[in-house]
C-alpha positions in Angstrom: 88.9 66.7 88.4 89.1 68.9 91.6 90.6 72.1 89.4 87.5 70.9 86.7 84.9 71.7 89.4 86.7 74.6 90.5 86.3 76.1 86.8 82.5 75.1 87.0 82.0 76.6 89.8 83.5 80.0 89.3 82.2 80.1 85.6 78.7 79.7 87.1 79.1 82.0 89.8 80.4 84.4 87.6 77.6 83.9 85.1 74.8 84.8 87.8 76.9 87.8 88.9 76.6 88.8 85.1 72.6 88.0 85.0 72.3 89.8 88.1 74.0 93.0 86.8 72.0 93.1 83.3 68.2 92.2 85.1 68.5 94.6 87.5 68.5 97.7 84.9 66.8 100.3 85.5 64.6 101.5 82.1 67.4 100.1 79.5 70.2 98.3 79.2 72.5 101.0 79.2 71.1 103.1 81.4 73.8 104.8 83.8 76.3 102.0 82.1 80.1 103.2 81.6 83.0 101.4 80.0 86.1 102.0 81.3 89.7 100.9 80.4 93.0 101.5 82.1 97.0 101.3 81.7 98.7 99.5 84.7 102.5 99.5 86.0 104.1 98.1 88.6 106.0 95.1 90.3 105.6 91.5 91.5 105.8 91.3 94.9 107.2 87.8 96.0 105.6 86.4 98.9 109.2 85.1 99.9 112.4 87.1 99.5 114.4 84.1 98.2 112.2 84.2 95.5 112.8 87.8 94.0 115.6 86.3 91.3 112.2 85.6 89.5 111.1 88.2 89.3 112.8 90.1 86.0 110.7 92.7 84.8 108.2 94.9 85.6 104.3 94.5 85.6 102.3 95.7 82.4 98.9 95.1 82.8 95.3 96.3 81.4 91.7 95.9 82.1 87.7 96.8 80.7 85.3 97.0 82.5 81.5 97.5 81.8 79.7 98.6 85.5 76.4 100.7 86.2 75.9 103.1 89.1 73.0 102.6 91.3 70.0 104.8 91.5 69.2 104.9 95.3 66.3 102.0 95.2 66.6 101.1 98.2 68.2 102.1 102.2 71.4 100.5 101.8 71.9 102.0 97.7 71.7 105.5 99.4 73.6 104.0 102.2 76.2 103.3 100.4 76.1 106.4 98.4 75.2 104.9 95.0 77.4 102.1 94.7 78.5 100.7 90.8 78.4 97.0 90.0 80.0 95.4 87.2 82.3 92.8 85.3 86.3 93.3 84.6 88.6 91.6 82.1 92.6 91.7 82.8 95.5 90.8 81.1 98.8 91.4 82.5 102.1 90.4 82.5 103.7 88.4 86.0 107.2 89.8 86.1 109.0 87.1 84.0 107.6 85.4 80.6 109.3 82.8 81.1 108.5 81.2 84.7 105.0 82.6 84.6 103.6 83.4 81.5 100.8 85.8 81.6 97.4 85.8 83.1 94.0 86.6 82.4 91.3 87.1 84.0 87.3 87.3 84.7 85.4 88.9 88.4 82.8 90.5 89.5 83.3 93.4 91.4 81.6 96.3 93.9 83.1 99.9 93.7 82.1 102.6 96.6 82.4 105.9 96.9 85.0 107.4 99.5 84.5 111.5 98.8 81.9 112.6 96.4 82.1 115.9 94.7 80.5 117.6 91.5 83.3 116.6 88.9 85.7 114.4 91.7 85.5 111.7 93.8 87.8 109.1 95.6 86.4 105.3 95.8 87.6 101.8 96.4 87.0 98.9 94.4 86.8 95.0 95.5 86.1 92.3 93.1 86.7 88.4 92.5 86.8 86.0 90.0 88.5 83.7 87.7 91.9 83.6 86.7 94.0 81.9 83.8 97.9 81.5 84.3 99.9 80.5 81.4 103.0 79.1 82.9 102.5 76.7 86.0 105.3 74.7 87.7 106.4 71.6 86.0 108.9 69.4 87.5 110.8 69.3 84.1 109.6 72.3 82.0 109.5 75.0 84.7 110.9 74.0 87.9 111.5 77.6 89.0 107.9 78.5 89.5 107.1 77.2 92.9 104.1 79.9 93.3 101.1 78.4 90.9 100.3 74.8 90.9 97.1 75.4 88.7 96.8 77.1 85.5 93.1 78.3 86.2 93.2 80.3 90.3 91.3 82.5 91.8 91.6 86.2 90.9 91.1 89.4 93.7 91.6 92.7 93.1 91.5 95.4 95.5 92.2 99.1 94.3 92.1 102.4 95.4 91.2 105.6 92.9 89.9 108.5 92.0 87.8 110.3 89.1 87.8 113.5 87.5 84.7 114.4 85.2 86.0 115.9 81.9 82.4 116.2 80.3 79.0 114.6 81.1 80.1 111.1 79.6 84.2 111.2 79.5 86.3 111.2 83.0 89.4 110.5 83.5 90.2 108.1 86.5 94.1 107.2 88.2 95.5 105.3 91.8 96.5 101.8 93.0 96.1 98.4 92.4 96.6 95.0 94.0 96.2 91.7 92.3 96.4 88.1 93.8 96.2 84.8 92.2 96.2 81.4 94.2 94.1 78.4 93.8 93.4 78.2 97.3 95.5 75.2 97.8 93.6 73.1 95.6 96.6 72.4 93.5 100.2 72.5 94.6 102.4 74.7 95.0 100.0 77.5 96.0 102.5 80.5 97.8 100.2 82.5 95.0 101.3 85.6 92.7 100.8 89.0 94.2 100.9 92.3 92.5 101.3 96.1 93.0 100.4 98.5 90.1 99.6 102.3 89.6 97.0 103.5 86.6 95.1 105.4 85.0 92.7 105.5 82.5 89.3 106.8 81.0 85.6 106.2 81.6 82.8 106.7 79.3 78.8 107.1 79.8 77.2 104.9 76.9 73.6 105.4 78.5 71.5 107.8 79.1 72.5 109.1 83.2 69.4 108.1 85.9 68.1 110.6 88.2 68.9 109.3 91.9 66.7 108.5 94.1 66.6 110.5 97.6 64.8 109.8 100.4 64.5 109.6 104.2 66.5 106.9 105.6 64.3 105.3 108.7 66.3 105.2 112.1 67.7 101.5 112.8 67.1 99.8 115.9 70.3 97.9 117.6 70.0 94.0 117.2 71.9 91.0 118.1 71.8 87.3 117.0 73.1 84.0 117.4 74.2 81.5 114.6 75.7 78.3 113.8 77.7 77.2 111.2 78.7 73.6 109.3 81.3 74.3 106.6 83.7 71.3 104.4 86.4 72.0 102.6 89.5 70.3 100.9 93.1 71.3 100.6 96.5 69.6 99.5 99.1 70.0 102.2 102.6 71.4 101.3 104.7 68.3 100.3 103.8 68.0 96.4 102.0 64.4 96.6 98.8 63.8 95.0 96.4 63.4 97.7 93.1 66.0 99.0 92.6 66.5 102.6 89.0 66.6 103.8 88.1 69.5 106.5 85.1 70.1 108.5 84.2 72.8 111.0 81.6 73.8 112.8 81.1 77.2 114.8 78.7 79.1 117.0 79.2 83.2 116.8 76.9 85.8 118.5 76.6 88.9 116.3 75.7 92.6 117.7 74.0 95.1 115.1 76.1 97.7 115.2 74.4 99.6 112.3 72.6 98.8 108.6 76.2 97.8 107.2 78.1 97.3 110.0 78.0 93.7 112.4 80.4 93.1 115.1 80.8 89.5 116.1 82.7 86.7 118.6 82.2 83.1 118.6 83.9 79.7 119.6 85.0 77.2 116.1 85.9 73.2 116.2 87.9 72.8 113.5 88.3 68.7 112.1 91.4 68.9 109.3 92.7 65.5 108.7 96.2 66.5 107.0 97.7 67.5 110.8 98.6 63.6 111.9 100.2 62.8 108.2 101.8 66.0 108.4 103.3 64.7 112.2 104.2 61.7 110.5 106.4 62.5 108.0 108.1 65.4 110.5 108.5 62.2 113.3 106.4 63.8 115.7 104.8 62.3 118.5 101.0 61.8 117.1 97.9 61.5 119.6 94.7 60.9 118.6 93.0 64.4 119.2 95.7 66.3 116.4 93.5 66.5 113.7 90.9 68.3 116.3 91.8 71.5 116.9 89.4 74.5 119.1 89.5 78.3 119.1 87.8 81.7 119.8 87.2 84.1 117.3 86.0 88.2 117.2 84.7 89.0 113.3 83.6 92.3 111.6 80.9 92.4 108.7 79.9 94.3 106.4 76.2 93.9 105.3 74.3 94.7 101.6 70.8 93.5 101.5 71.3 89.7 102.1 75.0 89.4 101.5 77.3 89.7 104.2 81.1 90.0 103.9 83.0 89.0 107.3 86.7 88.9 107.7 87.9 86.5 111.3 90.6 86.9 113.1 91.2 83.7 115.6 93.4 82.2 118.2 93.9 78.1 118.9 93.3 77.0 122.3 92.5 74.0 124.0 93.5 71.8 121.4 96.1 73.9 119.4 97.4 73.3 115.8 100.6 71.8 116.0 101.5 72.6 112.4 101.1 76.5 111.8 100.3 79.3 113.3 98.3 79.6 116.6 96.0 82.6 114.9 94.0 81.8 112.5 92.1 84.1 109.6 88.7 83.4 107.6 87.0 85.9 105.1 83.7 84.6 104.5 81.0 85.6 101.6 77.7 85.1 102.7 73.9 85.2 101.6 70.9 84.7 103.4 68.4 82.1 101.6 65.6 83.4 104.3 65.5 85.2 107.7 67.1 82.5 109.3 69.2 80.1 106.9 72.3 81.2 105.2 74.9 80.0 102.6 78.9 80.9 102.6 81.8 80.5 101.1 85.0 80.9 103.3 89.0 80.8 102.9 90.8 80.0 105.8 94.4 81.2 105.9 97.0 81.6 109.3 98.1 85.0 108.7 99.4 85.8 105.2 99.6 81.6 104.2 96.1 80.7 102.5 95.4 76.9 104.0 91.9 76.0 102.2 88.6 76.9 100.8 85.1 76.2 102.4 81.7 75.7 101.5 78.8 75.3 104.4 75.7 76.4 105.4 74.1 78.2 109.0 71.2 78.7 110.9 70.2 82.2 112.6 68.0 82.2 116.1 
């Protein structure tokens, strides 16, 4: 039921993306839209090194992707120096048929220019969605995959490349790519599948090219802001039984306005996860009352696009510590303001590489 409502979720999410990308053209439909498609190799890399006998073969993988380039509508277009939007499929192999299968997958995803020139240029490219694994573990049929509990996870790709215009509607593009898929520890187990790829590929213009839009960018004024937060999530803790975990957290950051795009951020977080005491439990730990209450300070950075921010946390326990990981603690957080003042996010918090659970919650801006 909990994976059902993931799939919902992400399907619809993905959906709006998709609305979002074709009602925001320009004159037509394919107006600055290019289809590009692209050869990956490379390896699995296990999160564990006692899990590398897995790991057989090497990484084949491909993706299409349909995206337009911006044409400078607005401050942060420009700002961003005419960023491209758009959808990617992917299929690709996972390093052994046989424990893992294959995946495939759906996301939305936001490519910026590093270096611009007339025929070159060096970007990166971020984008999430929705992933299908074909082999999950099975205590019977496939005991050796201990990495994906789920068959449908969550899919982020984070690459690094570069473009080289061989006419006005071909270029060629190359670099490297890195693929995750977990479930967020919605389903167990959920170490996740990580992967490491170079490619290459071509790009063509099926549209007509837009002029860009140049103007003169206004000169910001330094701001600051305080905001609270209320967030829920649930999570499976690491000991295979059948059970959710309920979470709730509330935080207060302050936020100084560094620039357009750029938010710099520290704030205090009372965290409420009630898989600490059973965890105690079954380890025959003393248990007190407070353990599934834990406090801590955290300094955040944040990237800002019109009303979407992304922040990544970085946070340390104190007061009342967690007993059962780390002492630091990690949240990147999707955001979007409904209003001036109220805001939606979505959040995963993790303790340094290990993903613990999702979050959904709300906050208010004074």
């Amino acid at each position: 039921m909990q994976m059902g409502l993931l799939f919902h979720k992400s399907s619809a999410l993905i959906f709006l993306m998709l609305v979002s990308v074709i009602t925001s053209a320009q004159k037509k439909l394919t107006d600055n839209l290019s289809v590009s498609g692209n050869y990956h190799f490379g390896y699995s890399l296990p999160e564990y090194s006692v899990l590398s006998h897995t790991i057989t073969e090497n990484v084949q993988s491909f993706d299409l992707s349909f995206h337009k380039e911006r044409t400078g509508k607005d401050i942060y277009e420009q700002l961003y120096k005419y960023p491209q939007m758009g959808i990617a499929l992917f299929y690709s192999s996972l390093g052994n048929e046989n424990v893992y299968g294959h995946a495939l997958a759906i996301n939305y995803f936001f490519r910026l220019k590093l270096i611009a020139r007339e025929k070159f240029s060096l970007y990166n490219r971020m984008g999430i969605g929705l992933g299908y694994i074909t082999r999950k573990f099975d205590f019977e049929d496939n005991y050796l995959n201990v990495v994906i509990g789920s068959h449908f996870n969550v899919h982020f790709n984070f690459r690094l490349g570069s473009t080289f215009d061989l006419t006005k509607r071909i270029s060629i593009n190359a670099g490297l790519s890195f693929d995750h898929y977990s479930n967020g520890n919605t389903n167990e187990p959920n170490i996740g599948l990580n992967l490491l790829t170079g490619f290459a590929g071509v790009n063509y213009l099926i549209g007509n090219r837009l002029e860009r839009i140049e103007c003169e960018v206004p000169k910001y004024e330094h701001g600051h802001a305080l905001e609270i937060f209320v967030s829920y999530g649930a999570k499976r803790v690491r000991t295979l039984n059948s059970g959710y975990n309920h979470t709730l957290s509330f935080a207060t950051e302050y936020n100084y306005f560094l620039s357009r795009f750029i938010h710099l951020g520290a704030g205090i977080d009372l965290f409420y996860d009630s898989s600490i005491r059973p965890n105690l439990i079954d380890a025959d730990e003393v248990v007190r009352s407070t353990d599934n209450f834990q406090t801590g300070i955290h300094f955040s950075q944040t990237v800002v696009f019109r009303k979407f921010r992304f922040t990544l946390q970085e946070g340390v326990y104190v007061v009342l510590t967690n007993k059962i990981q780390s002492s630091m603690y990690n949240r990147g957080i999707l955001k979007y303001y409904l209003n001036d003042d109220f805001s939606v996010r979505l959040a995963m918090k993790s303790h340094l590489h290990l993903l613990d659970y999702p979050e959904i919650g709300f906050g208010y801006k004074f």
